[in-house]
C-alpha positions in Angstrom: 2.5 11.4 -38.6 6.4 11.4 -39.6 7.7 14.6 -38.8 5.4 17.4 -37.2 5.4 20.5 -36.0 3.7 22.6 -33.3 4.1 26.4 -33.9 4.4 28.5 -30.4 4.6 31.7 -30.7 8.1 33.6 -29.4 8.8 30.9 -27.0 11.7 28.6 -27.5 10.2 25.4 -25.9 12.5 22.7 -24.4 11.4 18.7 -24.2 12.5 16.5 -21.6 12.2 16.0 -17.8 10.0 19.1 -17.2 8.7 18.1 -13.4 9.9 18.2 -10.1 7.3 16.2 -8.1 5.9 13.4 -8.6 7.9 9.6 -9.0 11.4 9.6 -10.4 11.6 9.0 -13.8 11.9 5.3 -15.1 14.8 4.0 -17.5 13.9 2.3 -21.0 12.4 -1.3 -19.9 12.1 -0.4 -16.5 8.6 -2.3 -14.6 6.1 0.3 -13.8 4.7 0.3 -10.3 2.2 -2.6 -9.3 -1.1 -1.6 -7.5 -2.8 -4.3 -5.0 -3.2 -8.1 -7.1 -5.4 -8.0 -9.9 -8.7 -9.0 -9.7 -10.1 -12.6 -9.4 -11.7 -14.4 -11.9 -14.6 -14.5 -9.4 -15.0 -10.9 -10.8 -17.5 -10.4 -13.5 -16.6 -7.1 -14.0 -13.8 -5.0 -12.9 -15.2 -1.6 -11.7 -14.3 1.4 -13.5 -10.8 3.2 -12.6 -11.0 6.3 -10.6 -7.6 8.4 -10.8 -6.3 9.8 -7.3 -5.6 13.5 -7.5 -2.8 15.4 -9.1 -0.4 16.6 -6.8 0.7 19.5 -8.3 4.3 21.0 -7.7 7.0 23.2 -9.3 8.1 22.4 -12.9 12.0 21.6 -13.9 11.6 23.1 -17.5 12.5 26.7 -17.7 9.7 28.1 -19.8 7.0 26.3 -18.0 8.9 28.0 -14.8 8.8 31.4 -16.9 4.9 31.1 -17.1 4.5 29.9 -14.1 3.2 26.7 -14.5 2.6 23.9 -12.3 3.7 20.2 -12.7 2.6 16.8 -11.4 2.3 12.9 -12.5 -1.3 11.0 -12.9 -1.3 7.3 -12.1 -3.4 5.3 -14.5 -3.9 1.6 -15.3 -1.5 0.1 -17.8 -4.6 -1.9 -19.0 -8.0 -0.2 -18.3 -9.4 -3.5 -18.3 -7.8 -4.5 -15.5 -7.6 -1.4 -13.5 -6.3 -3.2 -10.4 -2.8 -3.9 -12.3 -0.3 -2.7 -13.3 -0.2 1.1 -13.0 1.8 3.5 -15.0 2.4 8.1 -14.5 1.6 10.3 -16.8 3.5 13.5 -17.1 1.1 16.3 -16.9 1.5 20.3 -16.1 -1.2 22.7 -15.7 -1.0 26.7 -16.8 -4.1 28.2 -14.8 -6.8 30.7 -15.6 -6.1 34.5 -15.2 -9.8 35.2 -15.8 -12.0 35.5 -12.4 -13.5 32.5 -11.3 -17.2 34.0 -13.2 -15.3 34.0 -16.6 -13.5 30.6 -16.2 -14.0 28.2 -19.2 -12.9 24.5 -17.7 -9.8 23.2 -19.2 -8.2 22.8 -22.0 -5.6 19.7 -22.7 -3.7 19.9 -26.1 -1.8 17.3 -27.6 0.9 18.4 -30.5 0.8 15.3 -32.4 3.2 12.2 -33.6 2.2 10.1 -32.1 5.3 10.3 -29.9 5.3 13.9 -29.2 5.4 15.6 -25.7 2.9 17.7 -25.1 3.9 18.5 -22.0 5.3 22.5 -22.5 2.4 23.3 -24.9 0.6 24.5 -21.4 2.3 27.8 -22.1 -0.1 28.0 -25.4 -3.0 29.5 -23.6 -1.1 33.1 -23.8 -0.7 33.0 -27.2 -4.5 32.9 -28.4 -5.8 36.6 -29.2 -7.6 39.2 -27.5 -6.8 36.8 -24.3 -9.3 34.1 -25.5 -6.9 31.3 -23.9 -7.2 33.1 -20.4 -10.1 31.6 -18.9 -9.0 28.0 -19.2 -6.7 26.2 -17.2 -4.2 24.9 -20.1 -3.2 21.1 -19.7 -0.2 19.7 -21.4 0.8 16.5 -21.1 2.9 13.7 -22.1 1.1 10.6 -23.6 1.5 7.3 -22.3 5.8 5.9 -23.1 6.8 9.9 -24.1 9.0 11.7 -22.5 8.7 12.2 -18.8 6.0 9.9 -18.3 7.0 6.5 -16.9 8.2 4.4 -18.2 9.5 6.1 -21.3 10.3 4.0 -24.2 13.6 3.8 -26.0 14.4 1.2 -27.7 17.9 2.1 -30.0 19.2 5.9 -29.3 21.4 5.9 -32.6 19.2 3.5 -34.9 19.3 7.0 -36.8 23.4 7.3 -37.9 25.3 8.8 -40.5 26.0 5.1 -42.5 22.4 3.8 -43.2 22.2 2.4 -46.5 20.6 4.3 -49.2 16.8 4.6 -48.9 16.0 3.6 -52.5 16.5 -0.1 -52.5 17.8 -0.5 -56.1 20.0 -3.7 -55.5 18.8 -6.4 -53.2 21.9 -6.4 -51.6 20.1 -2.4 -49.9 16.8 -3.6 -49.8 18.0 -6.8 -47.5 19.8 -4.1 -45.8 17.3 -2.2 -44.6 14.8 -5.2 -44.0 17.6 -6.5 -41.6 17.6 -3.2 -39.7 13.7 -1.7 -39.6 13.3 -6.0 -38.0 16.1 -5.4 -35.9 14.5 -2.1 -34.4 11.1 -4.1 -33.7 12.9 -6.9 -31.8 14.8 -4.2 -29.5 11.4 -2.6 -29.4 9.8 -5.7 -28.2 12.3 -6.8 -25.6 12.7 -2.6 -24.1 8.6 -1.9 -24.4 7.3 -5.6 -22.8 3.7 -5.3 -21.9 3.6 -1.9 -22.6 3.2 -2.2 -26.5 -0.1 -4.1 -26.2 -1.4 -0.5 -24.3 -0.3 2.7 -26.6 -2.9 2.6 -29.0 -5.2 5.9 -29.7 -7.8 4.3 -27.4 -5.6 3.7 -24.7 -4.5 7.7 -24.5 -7.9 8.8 -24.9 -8.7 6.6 -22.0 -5.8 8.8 -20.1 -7.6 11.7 -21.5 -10.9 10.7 -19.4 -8.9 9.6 -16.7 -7.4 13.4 -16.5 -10.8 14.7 -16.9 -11.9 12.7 -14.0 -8.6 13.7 -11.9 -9.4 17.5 -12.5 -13.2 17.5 -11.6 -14.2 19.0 -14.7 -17.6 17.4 -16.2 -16.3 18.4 -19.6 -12.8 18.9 -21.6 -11.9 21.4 -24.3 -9.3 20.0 -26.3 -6.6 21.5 -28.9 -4.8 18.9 -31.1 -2.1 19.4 -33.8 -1.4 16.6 -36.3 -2.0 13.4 -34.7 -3.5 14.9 -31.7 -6.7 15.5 -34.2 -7.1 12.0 -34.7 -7.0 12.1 -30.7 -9.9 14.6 -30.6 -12.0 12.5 -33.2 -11.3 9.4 -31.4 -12.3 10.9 -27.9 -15.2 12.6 -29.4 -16.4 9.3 -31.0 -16.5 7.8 -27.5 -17.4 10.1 -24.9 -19.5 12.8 -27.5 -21.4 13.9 -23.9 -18.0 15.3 -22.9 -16.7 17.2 -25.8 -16.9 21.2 -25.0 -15.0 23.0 -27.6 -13.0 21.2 -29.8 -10.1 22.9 -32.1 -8.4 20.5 -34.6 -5.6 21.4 -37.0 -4.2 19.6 -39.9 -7.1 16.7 -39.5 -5.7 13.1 -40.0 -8.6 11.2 -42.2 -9.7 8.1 -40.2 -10.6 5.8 -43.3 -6.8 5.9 -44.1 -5.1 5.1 -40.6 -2.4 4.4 -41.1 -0.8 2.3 -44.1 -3.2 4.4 -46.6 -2.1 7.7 -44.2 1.6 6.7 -45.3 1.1 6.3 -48.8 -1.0 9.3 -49.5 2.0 11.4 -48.0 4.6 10.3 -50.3 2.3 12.4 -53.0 1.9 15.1 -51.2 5.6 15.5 -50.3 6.5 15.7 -53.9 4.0 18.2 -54.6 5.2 20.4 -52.0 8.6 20.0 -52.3 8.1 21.6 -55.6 6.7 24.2 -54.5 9.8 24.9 -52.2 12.0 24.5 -55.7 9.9 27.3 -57.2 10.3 29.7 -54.1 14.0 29.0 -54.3 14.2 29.6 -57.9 11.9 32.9 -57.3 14.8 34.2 -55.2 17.9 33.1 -57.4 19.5 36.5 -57.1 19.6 35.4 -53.0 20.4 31.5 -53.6 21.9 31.5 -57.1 20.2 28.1 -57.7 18.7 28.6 -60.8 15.5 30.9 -61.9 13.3 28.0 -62.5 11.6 25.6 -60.3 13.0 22.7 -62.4 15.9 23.7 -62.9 16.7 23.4 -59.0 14.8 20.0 -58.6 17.4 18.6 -60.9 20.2 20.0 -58.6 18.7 18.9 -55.6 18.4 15.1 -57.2 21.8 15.4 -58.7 23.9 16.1 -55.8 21.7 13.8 -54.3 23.1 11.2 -56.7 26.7 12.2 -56.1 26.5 12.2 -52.7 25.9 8.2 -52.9 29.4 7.8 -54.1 31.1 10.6 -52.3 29.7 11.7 -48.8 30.6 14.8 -48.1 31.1 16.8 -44.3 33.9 13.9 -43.0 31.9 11.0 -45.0 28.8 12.2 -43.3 26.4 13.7 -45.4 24.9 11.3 -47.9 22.0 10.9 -50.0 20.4 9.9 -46.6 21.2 13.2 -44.6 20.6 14.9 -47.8 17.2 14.0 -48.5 15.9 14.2 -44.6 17.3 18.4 -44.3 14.9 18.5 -47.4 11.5 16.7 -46.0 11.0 19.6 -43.8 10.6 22.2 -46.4 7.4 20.1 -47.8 6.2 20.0 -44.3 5.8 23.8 -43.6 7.2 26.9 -44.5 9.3 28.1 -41.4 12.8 26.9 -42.0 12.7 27.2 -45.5 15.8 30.0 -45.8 18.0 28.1 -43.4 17.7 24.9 -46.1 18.1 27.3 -49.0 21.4 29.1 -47.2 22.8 25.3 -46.7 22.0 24.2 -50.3 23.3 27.1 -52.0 26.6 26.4 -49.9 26.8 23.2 -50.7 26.2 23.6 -54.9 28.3 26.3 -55.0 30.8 26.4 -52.8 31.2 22.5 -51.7 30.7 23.7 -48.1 28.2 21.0 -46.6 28.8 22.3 -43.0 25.0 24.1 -43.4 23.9 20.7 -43.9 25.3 18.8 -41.5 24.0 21.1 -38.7 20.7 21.0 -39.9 20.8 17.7 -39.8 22.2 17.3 -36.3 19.7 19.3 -35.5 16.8 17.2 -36.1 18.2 13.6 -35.3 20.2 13.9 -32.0 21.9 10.6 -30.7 22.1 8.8 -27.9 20.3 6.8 -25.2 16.3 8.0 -25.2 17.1 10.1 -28.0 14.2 7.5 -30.3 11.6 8.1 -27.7 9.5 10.3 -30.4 10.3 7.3 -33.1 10.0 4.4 -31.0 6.5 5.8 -29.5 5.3 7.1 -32.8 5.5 3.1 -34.1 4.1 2.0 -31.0 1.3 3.4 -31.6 0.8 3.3 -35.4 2.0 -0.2 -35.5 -0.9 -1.3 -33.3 -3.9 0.8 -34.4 -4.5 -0.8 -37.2 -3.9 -3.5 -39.1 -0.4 -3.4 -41.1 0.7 -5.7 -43.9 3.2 -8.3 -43.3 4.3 -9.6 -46.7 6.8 -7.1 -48.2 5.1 -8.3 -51.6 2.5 -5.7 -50.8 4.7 -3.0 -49.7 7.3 -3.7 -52.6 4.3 -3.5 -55.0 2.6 -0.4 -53.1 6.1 2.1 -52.6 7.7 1.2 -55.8 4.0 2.8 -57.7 4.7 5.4 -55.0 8.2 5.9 -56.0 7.1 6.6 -60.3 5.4 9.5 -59.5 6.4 10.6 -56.2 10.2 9.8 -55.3 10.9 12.5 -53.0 10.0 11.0 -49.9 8.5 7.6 -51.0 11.2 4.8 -49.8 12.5 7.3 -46.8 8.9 7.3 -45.3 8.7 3.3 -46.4 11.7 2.3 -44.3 10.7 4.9 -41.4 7.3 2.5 -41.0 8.4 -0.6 -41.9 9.2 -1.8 -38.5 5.6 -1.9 -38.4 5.7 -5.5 -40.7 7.3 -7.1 -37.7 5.9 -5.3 -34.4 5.4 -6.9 -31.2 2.7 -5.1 -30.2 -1.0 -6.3 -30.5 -2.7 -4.6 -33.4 -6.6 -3.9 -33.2 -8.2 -5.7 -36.3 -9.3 -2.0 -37.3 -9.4 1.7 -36.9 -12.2 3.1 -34.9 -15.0 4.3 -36.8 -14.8 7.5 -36.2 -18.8 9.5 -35.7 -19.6 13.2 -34.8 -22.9 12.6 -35.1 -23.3 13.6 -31.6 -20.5 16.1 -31.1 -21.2 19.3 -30.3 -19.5 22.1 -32.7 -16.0 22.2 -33.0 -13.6 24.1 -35.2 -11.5 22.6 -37.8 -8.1 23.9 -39.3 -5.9 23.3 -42.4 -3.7 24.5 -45.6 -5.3 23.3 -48.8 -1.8 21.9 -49.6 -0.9 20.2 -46.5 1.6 17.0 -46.7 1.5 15.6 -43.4 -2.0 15.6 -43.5 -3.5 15.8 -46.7 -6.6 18.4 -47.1 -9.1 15.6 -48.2 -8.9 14.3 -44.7 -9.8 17.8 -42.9 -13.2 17.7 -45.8 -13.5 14.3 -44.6 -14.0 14.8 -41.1 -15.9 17.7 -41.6 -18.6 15.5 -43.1 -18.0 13.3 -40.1 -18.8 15.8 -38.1 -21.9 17.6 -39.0 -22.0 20.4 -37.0 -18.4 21.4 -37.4 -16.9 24.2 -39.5 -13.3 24.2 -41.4 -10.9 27.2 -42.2 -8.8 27.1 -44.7 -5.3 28.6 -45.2 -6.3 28.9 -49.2 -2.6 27.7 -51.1 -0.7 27.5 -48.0 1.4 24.3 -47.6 2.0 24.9 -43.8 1.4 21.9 -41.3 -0.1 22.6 -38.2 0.4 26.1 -38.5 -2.7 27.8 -36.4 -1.4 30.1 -33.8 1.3 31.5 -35.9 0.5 35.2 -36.4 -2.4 34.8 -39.4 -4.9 37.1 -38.1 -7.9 35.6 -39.9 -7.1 32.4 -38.7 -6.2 33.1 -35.2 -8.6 35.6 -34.9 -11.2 32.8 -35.8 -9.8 30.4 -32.9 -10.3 33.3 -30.4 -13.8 34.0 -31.3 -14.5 29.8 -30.9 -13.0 29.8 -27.4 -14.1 33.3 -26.4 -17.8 32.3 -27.1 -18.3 29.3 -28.9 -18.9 31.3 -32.0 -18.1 29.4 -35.0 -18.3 31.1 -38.7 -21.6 29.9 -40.9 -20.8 26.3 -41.9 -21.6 26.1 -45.5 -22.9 23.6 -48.3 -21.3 20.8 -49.9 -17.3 19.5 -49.8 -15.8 22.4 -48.8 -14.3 24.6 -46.3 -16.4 27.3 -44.3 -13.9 29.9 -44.1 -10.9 30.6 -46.0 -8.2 32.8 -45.1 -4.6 33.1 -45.9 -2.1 30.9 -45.3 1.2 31.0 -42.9 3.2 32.9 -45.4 6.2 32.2 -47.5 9.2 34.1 -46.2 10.4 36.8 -48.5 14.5 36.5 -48.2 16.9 39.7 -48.6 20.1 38.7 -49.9 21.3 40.6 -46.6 19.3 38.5 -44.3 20.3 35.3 -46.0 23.7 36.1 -45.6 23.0 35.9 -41.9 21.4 33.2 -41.6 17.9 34.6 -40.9 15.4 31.7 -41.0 12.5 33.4 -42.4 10.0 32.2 -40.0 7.2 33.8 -39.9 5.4 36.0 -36.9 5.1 32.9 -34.9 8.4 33.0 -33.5 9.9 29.8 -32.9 9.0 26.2 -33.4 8.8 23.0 -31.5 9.2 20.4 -34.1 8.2 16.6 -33.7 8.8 13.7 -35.6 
């Protein structure tokens, strides 16, 4: 989904070239390596792809060095029909067990959503399951197909994201053409940097990596932790090898019915929702922020400066109703962060100081060449799973309902997906139906009010999953926040992967276990003044877009 987030407890994770062995890492459009000539037509069948083995080596990224993980590349067909083709290396590192070899529980690859996002440090997760539940698996991180320091990596316009983007609500034609122009212009660069590539980095393709790492590690079955889009990952692998599924834990469930137009739409609601909810907490603690004591009362700030900020950009002409409006998005997404946005906002309303701001912002949209790997792999993938459609008619009609009740995010998260309308990339005609019927019992995790991945779609693939159970973080509006220091949650997971014990799945629509949520922070005006973030237990966070 847009912008996600993989909570990891204490560990300040760094993404990028995180391997030493292994082939050196390809530039944007570079051709992967060709294998012997593909096969004949005198071949009815091609036979099914068997990986080589991993050679495992020492890792480049410090905290995978600090835990002591290993590193290594898997080679695997660009197109598994044609196995004998072109072949492309997936970045994968390995955390093993600490259990004896009589307690070992297989492996366990985990995937922390996007798509786009590398995966590929989230090894050091294993550690950070209680009572030492994660210990008897060999943790697998990896990075999918086109992210990060597989090969080839896509990029396809390292500062498509600037500071002078026209505004995201097209209310003249003269913005709307605008940003048309642009969200086409980043397909074509996407077309002519990706090549062949974007026909193969659909869901199916990286759960067909997923069986090919299976195979490569000798294990007969996987267990699998997905965040975000990584659940969709797990359904979609459990819908087409069911035999292989061990123990399954999936948090923030993406609904299959709505991949991925729908998915888009149903966030713009959400967002709005939750970004009022941030508004109250800021107006809880006025005597901190001095925003105002009401939840509405704030909103209208937010929306005003937001408003003067499209005539006069502030921070050097930097910081307009663009910048603005994305340092927001993340408070609707989850709680952690949400006193560093409140510290900026009150210095900006009441002191003109926009320096908070900016930083933030820097933060989250670096520039530079690869810097739209996440992006450009995130549309690579959505663009092709499903159909999209083409005539802006529809999306004009569809954002601009959107927009009347829900304007918070609406025409942001419309021009983020609109390259989409134009992608190069061969779209299936439609999602996988996604079946559990066959699954074994897996665990299922969500906030009743998350945005990124709206609740319905964690009840919905409980009922596509009959056997499965659901915990809910009751009120909680936290995205992908398991593993972050809620007992009753975490507690649960380690049960599941201890012993496969799941809590008592119960009738009708609902969830099976409720606990609390990831909590709101609870500011002091000392701790504010310092810049605390408020995050909760967790520790720090590896945020993806």
């Amino acid at each position: 989904m847009k912008r996600l987030i993989t909570v990891v407890a204490a560990a300040a994770l760094s993404v990028g070239t995180a391997f030493v062995s292994g082939p050196a890492q390809s530039a944007s459009g570079s051709t992967p390596r060709t294998a012997e000539p593909a096969a004949s037509a005198a071949d009815s069948a091609p036979a099914p792809y068997v990986p080589p083995p991993i050679s495992w080596g020492a890792c480049a990224d410090q905290t995978l060095i600090r835990y002591g993980a290993q590193c290594g590349m898997l080679t695997v067909p660009l197109d598994y029909a044609h196995p004998r083709g072109t072949l492309i290396h997936l970045a994968v590192s390995r955390l093993r067990h600490t259990t004896p070899q009589s307690a070992y529980q297989g492996v366990m690859l985990v995937n922390p959503g996007g798509p786009g996002g590398s995966g590929l440090s989230l090894a050091v997760l294993q550690g950070f399951v209680p009572q030492n539940a994660g210990k008897a698996y060999d943790w697998i991180g990896f990075d999918p197909r086109g992210v990060g320091s597989s090969v080839p990596a896509l990029s396809c316009d390292g500062r498509y994201t600037t500071y002078d983007r026209p505004y995201y609500v097209p209310v003249t034609a003269q913005i709307e053409n605008a940003w048309l122009t642009r969200t086409r212009g980043y397909a074509k660069a996407c077309a002519t940097a990706g090549g062949p590539l974007l026909d193969h980095v659909k869901t199916t393709d990286t759960v067909r990596d997923m069986e090919s790492i299976r195979i490569a590690l000798g294990q007969k079955k996987i267990n699998f932790y997905g965040f975000s889009y990584g659940t969709y990952l797990g359904q979609v692998y459990a819908t087409m090898h069911p035999d292989r599924v061990r123990r399954f834990v999936l948090d923030s469930n993406v609904d299959p019915r709505r991949v991925w137009y729908q998915a888009n739409l149903d966030q713009d609601y959400a967002f709005d929702r939750n970004i009022g909810i941030y508004f109250d907490w800021v107006a809880k603690h006025d005597d901190v922020y001095g925003l105002g004591n009401d939840g509405r009362t704030v909103e209208r700030t937010y929306y005003r400066i937001l408003n003067q900020l499209r005539a006069h950009p502030q921070a050097g002409g930097t910081i307009g109703p663009d910048e603005w409006n994305d340092v927001f998005v993340s408070a609707a997404y989850y709680v952690y962060g949400w006193t560093d946005i409140a510290k900026a906002f009150s210095a900006a309303v009441n002191h003109g100081d926009y320096r908070g701001i900016k930083s933030l912002w820097d933060r989250a949209n670096p520039q530079g060449p690869g810097t739209d790997n996440g992006y450009a792999m995130y549309l690579a993938t959505e663009c092709t799973d499903a159909p999209w459609p083409h005539s802006w008619s529809v999306w004009q009609r569809d954002n601009w309902r959107a927009y009347d009740k829900a304007p918070f995010l609406t025409w942001s998260n419309a021009w983020f997906n609109a390259p989409c309308r134009t992608w190069s990339g061969k779209a299936a005609q439609e999602p996988v139906q996604v079946s559990g019927r066959h699954a074994p019992p897996i665990l299922l995790i969500d906030e009743t009010y998350d945005a990124a991945t709206p609740y319905s779609g964690s009840l919905e693939v409980r009922s596509l999953f009959p056997r499965s159970v659901l915990v809910e973080g009751v009120g909680g509006t936290t995205h992908a926040g398991s593993l972050s220091g809620v007992a009753c949650t975490d507690n649960t997971i380690a049960a599941y992967l201890a012993t496969g014990a799941l809590p008592e799945r119960r009738p009708g629509r609902r969830s099976d276990k409720q606990c609390d949520p990831v909590p709101q922070p609870n500011p002091s005006a000392a701790s504010a003044a310092a810049g605390g973030s408020g995050a909760s237990a967790a520790g720090s966070a590896l945020r993806i877009r």
